[in-house]
PQR file of N, CA, C, O and H, with PARSE charges and radii, in Angstrom:
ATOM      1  N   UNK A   1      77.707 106.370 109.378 -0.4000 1.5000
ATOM      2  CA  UNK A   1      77.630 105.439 110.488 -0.0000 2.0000
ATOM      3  C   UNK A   1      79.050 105.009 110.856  0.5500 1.7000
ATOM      4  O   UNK A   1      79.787 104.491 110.017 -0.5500 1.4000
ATOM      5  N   UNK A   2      79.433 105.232 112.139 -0.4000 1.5000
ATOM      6  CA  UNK A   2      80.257 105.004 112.686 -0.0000 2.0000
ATOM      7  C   UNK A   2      80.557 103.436 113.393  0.5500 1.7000
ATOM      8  O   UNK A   2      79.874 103.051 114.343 -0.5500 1.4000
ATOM      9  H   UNK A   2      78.834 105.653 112.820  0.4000 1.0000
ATOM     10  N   UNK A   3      81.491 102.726 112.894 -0.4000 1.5000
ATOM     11  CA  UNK A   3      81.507 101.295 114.008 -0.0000 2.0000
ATOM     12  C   UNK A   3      83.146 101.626 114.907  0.5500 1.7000
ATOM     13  O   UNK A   3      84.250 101.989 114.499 -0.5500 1.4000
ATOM     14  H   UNK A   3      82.046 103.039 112.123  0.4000 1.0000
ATOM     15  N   UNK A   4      82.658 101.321 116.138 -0.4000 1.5000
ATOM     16  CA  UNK A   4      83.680 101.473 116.767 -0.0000 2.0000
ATOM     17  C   UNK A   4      83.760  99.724 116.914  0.5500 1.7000
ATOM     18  O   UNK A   4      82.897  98.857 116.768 -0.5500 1.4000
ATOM     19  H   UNK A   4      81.761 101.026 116.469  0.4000 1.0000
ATOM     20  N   UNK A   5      85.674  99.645 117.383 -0.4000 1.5000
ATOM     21  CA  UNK A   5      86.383  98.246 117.656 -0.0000 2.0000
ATOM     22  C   UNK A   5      86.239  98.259 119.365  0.5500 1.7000
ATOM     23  O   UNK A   5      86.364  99.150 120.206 -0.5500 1.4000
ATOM     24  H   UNK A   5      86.374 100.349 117.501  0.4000 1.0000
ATOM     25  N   UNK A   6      85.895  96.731 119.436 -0.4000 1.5000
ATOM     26  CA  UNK A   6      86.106  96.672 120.860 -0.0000 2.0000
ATOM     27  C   UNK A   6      87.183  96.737 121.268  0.5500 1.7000
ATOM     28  O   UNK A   6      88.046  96.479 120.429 -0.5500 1.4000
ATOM     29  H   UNK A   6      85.794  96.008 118.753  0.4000 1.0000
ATOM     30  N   UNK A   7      87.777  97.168 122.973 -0.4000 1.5000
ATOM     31  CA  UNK A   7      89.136  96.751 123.296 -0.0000 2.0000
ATOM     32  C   UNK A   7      88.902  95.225 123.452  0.5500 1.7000
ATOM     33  O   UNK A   7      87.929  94.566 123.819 -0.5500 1.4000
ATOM     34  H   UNK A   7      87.076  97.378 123.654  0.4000 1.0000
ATOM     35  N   UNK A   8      90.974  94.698 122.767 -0.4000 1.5000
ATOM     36  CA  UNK A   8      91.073  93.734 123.095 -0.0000 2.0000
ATOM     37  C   UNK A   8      91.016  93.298 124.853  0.5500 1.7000
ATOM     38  O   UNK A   8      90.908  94.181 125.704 -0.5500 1.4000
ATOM     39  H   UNK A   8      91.765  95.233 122.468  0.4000 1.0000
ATOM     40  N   UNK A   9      91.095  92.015 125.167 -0.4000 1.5000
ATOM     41  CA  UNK A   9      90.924  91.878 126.619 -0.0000 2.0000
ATOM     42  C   UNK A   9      92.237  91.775 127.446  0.5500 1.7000
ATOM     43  O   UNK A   9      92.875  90.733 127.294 -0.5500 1.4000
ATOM     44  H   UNK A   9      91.182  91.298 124.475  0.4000 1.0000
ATOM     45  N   UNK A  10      92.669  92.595 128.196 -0.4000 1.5000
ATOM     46  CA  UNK A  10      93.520  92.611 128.836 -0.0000 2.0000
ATOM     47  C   UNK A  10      94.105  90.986 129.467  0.5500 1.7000
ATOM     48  O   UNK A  10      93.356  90.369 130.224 -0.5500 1.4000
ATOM     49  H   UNK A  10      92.151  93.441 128.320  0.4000 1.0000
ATOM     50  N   UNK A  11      95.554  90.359 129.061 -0.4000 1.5000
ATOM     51  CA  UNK A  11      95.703  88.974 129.737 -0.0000 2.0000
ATOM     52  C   UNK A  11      97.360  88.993 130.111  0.5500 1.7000
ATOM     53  O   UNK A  11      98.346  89.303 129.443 -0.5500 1.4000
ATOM     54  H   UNK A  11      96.162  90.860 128.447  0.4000 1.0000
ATOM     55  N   UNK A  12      97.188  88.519 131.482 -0.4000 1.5000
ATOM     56  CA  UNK A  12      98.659  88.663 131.827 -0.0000 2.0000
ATOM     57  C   UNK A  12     100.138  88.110 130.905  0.5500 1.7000
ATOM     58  O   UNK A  12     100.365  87.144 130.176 -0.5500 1.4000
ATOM     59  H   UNK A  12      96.386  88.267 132.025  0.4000 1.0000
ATOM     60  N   UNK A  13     100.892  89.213 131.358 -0.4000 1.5000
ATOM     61  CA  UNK A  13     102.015  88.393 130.625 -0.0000 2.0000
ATOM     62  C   UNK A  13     102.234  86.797 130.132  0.5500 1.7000
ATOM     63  O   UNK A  13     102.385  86.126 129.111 -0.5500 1.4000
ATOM     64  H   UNK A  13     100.707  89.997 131.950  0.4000 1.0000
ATOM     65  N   UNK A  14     102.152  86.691 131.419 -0.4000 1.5000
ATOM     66  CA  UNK A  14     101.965  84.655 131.455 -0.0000 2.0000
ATOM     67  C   UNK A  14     100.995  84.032 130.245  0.5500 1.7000
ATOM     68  O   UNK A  14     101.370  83.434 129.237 -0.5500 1.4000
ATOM     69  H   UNK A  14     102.029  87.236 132.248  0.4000 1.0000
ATOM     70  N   UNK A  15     100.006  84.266 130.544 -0.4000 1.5000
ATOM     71  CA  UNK A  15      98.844  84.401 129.254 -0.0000 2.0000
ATOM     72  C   UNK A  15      99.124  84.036 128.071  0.5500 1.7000
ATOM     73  O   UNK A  15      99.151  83.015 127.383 -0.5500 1.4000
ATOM     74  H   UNK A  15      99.701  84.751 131.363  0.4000 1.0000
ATOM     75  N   UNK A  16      99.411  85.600 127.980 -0.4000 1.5000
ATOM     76  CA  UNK A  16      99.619  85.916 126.440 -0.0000 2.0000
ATOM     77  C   UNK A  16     101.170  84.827 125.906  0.5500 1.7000
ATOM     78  O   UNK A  16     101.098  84.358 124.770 -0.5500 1.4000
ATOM     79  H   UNK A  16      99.389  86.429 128.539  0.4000 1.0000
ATOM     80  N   UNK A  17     102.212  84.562 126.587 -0.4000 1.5000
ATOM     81  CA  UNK A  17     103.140  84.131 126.390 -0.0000 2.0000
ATOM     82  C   UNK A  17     102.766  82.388 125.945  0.5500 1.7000
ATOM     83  O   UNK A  17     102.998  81.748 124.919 -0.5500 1.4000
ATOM     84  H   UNK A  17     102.270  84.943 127.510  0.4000 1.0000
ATOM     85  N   UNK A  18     102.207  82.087 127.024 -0.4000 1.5000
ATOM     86  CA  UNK A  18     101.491  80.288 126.892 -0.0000 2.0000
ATOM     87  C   UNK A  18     100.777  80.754 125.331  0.5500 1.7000
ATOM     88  O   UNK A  18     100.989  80.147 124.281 -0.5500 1.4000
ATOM     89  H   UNK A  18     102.019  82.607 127.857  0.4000 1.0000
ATOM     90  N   UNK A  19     100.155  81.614 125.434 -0.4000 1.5000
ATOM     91  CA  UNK A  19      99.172  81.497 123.900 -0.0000 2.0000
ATOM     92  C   UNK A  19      99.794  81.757 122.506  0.5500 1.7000
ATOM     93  O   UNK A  19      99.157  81.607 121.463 -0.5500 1.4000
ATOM     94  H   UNK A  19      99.983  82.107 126.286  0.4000 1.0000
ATOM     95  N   UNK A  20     100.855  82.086 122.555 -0.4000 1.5000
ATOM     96  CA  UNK A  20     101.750  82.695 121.477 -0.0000 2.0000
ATOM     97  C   UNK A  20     102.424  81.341 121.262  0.5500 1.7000
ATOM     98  O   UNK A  20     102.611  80.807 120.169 -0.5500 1.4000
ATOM     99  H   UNK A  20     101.372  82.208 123.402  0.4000 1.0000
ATOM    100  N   UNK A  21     102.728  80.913 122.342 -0.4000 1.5000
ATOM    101  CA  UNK A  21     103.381  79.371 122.081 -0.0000 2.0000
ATOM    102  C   UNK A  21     102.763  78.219 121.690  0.5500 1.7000
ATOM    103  O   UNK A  21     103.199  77.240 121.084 -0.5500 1.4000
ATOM    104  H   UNK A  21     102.576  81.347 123.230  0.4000 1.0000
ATOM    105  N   UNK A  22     101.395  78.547 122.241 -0.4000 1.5000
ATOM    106  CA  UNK A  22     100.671  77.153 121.656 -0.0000 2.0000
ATOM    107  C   UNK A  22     100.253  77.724 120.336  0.5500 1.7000
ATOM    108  O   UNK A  22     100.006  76.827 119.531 -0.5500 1.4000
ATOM    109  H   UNK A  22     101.041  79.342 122.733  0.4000 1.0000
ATOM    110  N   UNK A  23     100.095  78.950 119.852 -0.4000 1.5000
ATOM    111  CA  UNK A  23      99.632  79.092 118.077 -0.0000 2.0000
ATOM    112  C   UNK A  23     100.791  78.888 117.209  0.5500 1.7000
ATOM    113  O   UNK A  23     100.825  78.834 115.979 -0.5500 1.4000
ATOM    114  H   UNK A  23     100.296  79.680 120.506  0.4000 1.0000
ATOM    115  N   UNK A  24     101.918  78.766 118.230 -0.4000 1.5000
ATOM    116  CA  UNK A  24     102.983  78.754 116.825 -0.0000 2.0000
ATOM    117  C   UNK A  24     103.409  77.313 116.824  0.5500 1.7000
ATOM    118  O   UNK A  24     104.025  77.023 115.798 -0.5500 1.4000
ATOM    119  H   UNK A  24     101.891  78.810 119.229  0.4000 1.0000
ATOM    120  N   UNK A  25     103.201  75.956 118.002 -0.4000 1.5000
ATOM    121  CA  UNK A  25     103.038  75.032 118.472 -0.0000 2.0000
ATOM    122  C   UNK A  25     102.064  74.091 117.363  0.5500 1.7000
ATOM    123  O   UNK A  25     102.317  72.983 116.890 -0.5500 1.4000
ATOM    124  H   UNK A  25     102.701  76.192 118.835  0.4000 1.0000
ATOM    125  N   UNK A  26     100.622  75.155 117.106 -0.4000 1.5000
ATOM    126  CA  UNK A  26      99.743  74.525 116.577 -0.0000 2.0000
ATOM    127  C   UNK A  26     100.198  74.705 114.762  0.5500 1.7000
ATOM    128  O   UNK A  26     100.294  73.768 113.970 -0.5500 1.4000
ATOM    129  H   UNK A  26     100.416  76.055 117.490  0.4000 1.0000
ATOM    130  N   UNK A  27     100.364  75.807 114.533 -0.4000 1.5000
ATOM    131  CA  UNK A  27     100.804  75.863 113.178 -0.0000 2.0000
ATOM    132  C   UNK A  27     102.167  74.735 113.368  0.5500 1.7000
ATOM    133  O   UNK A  27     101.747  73.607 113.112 -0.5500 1.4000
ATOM    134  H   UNK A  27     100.286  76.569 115.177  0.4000 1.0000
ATOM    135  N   UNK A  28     103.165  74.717 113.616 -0.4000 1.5000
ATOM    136  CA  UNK A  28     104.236  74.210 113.073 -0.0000 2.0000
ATOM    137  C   UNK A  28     103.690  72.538 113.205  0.5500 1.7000
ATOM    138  O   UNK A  28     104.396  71.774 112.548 -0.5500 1.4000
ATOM    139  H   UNK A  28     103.507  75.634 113.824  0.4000 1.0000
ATOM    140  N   UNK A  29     102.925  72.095 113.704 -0.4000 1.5000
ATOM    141  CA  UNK A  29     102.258  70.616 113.751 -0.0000 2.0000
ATOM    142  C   UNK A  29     101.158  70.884 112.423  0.5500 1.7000
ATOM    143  O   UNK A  29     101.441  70.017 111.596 -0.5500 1.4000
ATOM    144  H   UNK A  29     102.351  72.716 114.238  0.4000 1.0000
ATOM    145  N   UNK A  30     100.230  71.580 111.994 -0.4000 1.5000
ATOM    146  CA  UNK A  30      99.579  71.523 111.082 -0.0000 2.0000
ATOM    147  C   UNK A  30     100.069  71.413 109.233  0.5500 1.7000
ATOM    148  O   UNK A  30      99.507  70.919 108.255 -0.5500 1.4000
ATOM    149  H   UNK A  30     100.001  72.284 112.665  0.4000 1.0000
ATOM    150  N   UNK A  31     101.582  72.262 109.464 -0.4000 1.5000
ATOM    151  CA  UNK A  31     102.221  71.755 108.127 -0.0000 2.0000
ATOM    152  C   UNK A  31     102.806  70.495 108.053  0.5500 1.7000
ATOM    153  O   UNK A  31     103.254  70.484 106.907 -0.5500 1.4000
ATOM    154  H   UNK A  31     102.038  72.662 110.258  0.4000 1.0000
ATOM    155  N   UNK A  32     103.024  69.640 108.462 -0.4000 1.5000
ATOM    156  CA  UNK A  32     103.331  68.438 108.051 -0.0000 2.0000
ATOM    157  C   UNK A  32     101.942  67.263 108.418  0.5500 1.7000
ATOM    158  O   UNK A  32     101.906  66.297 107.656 -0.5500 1.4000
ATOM    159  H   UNK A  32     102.660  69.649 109.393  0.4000 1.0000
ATOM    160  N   UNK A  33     101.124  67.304 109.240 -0.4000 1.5000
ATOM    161  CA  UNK A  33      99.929  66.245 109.626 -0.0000 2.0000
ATOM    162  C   UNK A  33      98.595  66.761 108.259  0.5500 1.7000
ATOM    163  O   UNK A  33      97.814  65.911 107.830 -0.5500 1.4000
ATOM    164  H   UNK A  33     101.154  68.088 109.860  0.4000 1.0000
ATOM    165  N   UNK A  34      98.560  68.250 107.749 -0.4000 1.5000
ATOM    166  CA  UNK A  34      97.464  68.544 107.480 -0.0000 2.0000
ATOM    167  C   UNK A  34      96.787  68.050 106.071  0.5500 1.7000
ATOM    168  O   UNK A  34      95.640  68.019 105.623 -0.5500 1.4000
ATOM    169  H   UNK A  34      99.195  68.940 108.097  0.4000 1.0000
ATOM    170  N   UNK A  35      98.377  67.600 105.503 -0.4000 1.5000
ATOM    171  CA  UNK A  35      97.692  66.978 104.327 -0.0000 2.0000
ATOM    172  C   UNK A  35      97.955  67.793 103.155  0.5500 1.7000
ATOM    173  O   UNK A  35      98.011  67.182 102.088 -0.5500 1.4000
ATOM    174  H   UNK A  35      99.308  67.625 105.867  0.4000 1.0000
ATOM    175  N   UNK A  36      98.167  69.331 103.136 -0.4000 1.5000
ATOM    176  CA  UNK A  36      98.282  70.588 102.930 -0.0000 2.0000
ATOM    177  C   UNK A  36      99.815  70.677 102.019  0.5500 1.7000
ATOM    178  O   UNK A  36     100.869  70.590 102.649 -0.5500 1.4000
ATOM    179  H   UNK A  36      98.121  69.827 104.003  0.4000 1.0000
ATOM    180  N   UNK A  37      99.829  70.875 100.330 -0.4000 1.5000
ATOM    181  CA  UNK A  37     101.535  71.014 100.001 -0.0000 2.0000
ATOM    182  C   UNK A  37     100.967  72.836  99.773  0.5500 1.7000
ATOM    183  O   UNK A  37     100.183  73.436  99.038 -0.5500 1.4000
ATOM    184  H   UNK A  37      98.973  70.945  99.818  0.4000 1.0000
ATOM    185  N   UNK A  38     101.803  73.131 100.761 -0.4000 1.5000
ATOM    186  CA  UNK A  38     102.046  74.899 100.591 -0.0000 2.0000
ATOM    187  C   UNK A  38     102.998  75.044  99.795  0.5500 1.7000
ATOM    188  O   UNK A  38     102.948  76.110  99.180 -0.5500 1.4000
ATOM    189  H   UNK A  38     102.440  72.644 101.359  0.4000 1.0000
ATOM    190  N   UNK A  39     104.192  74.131  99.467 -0.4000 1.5000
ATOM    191  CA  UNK A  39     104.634  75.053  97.938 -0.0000 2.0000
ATOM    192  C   UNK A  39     105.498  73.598  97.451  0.5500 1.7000
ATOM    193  O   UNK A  39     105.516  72.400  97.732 -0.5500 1.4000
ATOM    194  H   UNK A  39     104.233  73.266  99.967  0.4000 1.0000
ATOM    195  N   UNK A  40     106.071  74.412  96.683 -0.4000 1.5000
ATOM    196  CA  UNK A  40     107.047  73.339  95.571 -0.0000 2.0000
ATOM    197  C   UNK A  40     108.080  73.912  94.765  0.5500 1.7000
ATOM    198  O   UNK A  40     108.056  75.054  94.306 -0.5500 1.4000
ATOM    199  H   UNK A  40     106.056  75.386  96.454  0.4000 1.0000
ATOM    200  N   UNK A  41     109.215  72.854  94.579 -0.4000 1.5000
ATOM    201  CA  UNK A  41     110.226  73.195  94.066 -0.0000 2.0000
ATOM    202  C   UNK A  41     110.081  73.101  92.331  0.5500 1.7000
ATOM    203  O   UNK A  41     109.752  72.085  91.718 -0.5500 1.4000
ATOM    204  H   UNK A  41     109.234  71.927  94.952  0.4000 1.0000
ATOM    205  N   UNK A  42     110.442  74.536  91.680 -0.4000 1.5000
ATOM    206  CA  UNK A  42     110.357  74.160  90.272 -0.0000 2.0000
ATOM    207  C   UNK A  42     111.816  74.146  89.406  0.5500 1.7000
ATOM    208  O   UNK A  42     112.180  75.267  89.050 -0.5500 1.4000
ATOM    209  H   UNK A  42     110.709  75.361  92.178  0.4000 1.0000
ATOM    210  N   UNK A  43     112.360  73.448  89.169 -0.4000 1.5000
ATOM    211  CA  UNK A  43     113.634  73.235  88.755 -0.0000 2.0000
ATOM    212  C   UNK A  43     113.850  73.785  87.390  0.5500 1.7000
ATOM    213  O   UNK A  43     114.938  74.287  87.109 -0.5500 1.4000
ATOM    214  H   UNK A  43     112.064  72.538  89.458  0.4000 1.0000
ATOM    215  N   UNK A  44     112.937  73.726  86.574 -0.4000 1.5000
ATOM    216  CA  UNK A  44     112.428  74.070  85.397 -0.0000 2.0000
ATOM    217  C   UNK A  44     112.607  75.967  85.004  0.5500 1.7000
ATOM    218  O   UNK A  44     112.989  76.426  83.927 -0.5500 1.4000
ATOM    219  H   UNK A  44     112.053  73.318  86.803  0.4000 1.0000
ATOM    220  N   UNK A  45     112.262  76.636  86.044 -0.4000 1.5000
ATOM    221  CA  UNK A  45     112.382  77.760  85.859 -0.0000 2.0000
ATOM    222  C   UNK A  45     113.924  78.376  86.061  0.5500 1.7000
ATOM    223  O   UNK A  45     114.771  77.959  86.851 -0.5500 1.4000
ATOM    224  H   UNK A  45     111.952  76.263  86.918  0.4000 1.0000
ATOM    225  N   UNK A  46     114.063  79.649  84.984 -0.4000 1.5000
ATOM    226  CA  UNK A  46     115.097  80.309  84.747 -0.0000 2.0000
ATOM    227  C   UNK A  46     115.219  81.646  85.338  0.5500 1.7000
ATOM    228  O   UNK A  46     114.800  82.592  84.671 -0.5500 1.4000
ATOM    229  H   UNK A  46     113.375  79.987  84.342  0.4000 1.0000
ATOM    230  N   UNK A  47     115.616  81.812  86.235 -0.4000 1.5000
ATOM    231  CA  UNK A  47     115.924  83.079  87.068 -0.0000 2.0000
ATOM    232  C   UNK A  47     116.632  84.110  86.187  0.5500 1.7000
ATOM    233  O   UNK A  47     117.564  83.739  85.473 -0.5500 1.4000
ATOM    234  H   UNK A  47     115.956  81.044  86.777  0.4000 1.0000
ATOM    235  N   UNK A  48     116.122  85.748  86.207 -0.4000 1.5000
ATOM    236  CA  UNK A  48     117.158  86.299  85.114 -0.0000 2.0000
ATOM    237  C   UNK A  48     117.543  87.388  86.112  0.5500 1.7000
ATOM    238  O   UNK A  48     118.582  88.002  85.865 -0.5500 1.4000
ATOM    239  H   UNK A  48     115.365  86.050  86.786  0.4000 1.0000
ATOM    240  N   UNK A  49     116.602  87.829  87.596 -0.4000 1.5000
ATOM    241  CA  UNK A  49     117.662  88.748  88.113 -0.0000 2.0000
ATOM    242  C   UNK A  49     118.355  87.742  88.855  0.5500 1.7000
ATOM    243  O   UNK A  49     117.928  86.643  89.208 -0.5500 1.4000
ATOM    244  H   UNK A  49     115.758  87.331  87.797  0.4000 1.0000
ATOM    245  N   UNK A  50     119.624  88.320  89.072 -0.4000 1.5000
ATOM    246  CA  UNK A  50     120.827  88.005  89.880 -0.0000 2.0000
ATOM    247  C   UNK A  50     120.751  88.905  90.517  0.5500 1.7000
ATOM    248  O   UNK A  50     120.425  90.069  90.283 -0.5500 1.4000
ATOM    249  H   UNK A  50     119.971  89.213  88.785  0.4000 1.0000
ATOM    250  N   UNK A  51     121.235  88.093  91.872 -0.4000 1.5000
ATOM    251  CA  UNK A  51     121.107  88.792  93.668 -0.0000 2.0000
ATOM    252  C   UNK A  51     122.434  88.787  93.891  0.5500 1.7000
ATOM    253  O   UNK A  51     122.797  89.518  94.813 -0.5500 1.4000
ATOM    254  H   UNK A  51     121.500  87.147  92.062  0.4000 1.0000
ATOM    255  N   UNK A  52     123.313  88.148  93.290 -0.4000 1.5000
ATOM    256  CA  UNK A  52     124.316  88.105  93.654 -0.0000 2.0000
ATOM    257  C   UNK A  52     125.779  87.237  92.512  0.5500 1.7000
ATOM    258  O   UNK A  52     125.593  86.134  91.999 -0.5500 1.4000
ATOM    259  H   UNK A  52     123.019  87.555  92.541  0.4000 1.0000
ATOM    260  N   UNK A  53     127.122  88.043  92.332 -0.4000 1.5000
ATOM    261  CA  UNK A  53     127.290  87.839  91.694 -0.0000 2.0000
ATOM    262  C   UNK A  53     129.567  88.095  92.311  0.5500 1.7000
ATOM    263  O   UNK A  53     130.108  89.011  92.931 -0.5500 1.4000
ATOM    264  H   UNK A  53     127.273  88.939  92.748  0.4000 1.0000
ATOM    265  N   UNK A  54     130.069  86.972  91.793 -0.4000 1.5000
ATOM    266  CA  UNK A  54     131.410  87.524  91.740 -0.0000 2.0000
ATOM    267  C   UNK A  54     132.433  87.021  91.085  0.5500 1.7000
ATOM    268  O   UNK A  54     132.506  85.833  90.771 -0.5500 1.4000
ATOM    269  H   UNK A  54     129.630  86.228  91.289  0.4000 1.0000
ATOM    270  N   UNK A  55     133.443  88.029  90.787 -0.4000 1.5000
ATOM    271  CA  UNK A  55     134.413  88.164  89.817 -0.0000 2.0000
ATOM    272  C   UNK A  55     136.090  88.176  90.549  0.5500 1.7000
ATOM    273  O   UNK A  55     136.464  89.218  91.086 -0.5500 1.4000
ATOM    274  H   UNK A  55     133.383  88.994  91.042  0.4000 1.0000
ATOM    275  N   UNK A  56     136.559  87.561  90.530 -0.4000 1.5000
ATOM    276  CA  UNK A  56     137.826  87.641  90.621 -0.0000 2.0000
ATOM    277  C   UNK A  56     138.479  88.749  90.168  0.5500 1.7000
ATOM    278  O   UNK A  56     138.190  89.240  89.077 -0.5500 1.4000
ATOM    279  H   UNK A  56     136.256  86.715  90.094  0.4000 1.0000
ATOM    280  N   UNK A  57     139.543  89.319  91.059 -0.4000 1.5000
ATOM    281  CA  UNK A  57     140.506  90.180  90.393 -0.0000 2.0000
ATOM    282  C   UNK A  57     141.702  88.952  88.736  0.5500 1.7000
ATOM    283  O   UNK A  57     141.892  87.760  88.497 -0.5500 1.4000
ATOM    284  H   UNK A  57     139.777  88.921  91.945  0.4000 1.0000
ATOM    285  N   UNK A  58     141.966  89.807  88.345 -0.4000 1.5000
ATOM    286  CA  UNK A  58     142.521  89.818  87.070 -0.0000 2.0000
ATOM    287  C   UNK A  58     143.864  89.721  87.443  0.5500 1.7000
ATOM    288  O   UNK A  58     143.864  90.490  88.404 -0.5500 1.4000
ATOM    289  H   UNK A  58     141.813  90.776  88.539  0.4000 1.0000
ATOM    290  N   UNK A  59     145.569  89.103  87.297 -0.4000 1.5000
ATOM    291  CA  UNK A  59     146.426  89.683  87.692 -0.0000 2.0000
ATOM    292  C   UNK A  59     147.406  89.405  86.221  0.5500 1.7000
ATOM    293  O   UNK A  59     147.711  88.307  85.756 -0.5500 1.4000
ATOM    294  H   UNK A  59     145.568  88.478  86.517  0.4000 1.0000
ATOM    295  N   UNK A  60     147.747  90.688  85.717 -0.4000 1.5000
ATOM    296  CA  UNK A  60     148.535  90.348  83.981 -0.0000 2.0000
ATOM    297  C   UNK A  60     149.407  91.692  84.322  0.5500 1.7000
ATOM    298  O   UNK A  60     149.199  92.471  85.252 -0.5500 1.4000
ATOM    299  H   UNK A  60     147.499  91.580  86.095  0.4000 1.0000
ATOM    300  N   UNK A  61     150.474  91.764  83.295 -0.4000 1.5000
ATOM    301  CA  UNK A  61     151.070  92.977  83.019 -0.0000 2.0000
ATOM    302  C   UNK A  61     150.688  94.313  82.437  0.5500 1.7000
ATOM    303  O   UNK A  61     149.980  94.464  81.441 -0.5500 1.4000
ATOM    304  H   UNK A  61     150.643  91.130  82.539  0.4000 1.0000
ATOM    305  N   UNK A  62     151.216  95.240  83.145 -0.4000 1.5000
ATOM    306  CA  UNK A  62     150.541  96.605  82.517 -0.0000 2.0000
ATOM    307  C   UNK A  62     151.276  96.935  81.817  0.5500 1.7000
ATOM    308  O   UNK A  62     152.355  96.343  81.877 -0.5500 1.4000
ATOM    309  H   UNK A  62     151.791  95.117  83.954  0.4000 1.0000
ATOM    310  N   UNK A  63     151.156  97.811  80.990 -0.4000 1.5000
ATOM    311  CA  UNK A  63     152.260  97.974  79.790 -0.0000 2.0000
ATOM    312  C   UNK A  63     152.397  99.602  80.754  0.5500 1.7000
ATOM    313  O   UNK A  63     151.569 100.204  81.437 -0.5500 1.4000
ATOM    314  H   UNK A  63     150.281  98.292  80.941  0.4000 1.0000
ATOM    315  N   UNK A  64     153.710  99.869  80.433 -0.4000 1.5000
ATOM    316  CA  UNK A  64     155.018 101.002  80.744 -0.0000 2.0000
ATOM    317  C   UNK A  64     154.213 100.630  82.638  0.5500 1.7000
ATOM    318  O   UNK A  64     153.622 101.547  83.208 -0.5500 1.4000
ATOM    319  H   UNK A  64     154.383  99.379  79.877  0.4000 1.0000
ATOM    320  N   UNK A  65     154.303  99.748  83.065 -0.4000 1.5000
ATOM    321  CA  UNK A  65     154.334  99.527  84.889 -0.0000 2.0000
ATOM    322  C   UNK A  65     155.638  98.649  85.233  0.5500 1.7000
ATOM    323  O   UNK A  65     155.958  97.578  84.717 -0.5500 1.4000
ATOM    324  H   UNK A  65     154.784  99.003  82.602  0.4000 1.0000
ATOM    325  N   UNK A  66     156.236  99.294  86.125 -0.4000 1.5000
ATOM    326  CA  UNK A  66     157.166  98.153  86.733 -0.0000 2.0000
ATOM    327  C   UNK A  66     156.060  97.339  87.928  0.5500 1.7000
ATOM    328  O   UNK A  66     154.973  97.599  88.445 -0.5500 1.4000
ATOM    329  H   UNK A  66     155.976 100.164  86.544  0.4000 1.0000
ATOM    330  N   UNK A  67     157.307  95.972  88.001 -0.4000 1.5000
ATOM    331  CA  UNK A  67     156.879  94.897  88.571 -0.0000 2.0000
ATOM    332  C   UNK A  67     157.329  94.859  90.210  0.5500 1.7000
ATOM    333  O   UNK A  67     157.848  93.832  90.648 -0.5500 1.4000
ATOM    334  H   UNK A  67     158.190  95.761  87.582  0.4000 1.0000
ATOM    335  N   UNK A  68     157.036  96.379  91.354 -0.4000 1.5000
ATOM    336  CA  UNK A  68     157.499  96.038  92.290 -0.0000 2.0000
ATOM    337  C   UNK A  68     155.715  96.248  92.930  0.5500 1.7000
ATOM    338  O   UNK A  68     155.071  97.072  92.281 -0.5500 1.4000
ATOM    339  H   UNK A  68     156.615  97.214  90.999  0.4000 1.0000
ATOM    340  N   UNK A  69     155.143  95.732  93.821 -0.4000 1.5000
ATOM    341  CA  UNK A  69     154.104  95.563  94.881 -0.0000 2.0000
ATOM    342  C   UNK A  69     153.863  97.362  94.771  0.5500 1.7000
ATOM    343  O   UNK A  69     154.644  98.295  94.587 -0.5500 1.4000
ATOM    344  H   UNK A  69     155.666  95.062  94.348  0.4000 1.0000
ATOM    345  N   UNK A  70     152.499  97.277  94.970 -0.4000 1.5000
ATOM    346  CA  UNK A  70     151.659  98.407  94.989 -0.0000 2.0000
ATOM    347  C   UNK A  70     151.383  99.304  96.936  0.5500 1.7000
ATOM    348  O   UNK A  70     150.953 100.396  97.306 -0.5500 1.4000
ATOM    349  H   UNK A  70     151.865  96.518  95.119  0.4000 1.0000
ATOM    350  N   UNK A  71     151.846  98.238  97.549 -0.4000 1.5000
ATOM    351  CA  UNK A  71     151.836  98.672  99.427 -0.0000 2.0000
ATOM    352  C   UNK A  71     153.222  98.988 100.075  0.5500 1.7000
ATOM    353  O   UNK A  71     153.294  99.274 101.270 -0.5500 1.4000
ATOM    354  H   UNK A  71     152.195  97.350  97.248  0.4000 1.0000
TER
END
């Protein structure tokens, strides 16, 4: 048994644009009025991958290098 999808309904640019604005209109008013905690900060936890990470260059003497600039 086969179910076919209806087409969606064709709505002008204008339309569709007002409606995209009022759903993202309606969500961004529903996270703060709804009562709703969608997440939380846990301070407690220990992160072990690193995303990101940096090291300074090193600057000491090389042994048998003279001391004139490398450019």
């Amino acid at each position: 048994m086969i179910h076919q999808v209806e087409k969606p309904i064709e709505r002008s640019p204008l339309r569709r644009k007002i409606g995209r604005e009022f759903y993202i209109a309606k969500r961004f008013l529903k996270w703060p009025f709804s009562g709703t905690k969608f997440s939380k900060i846990d301070h407690n936890v220990k992160f072990t991958n690193i995303w990101m990470e940096h090291k300074s260059t090193l600057l000491r003497k090389l042994k048998d290098v003279g001391n004139r600039p490398s450019h």
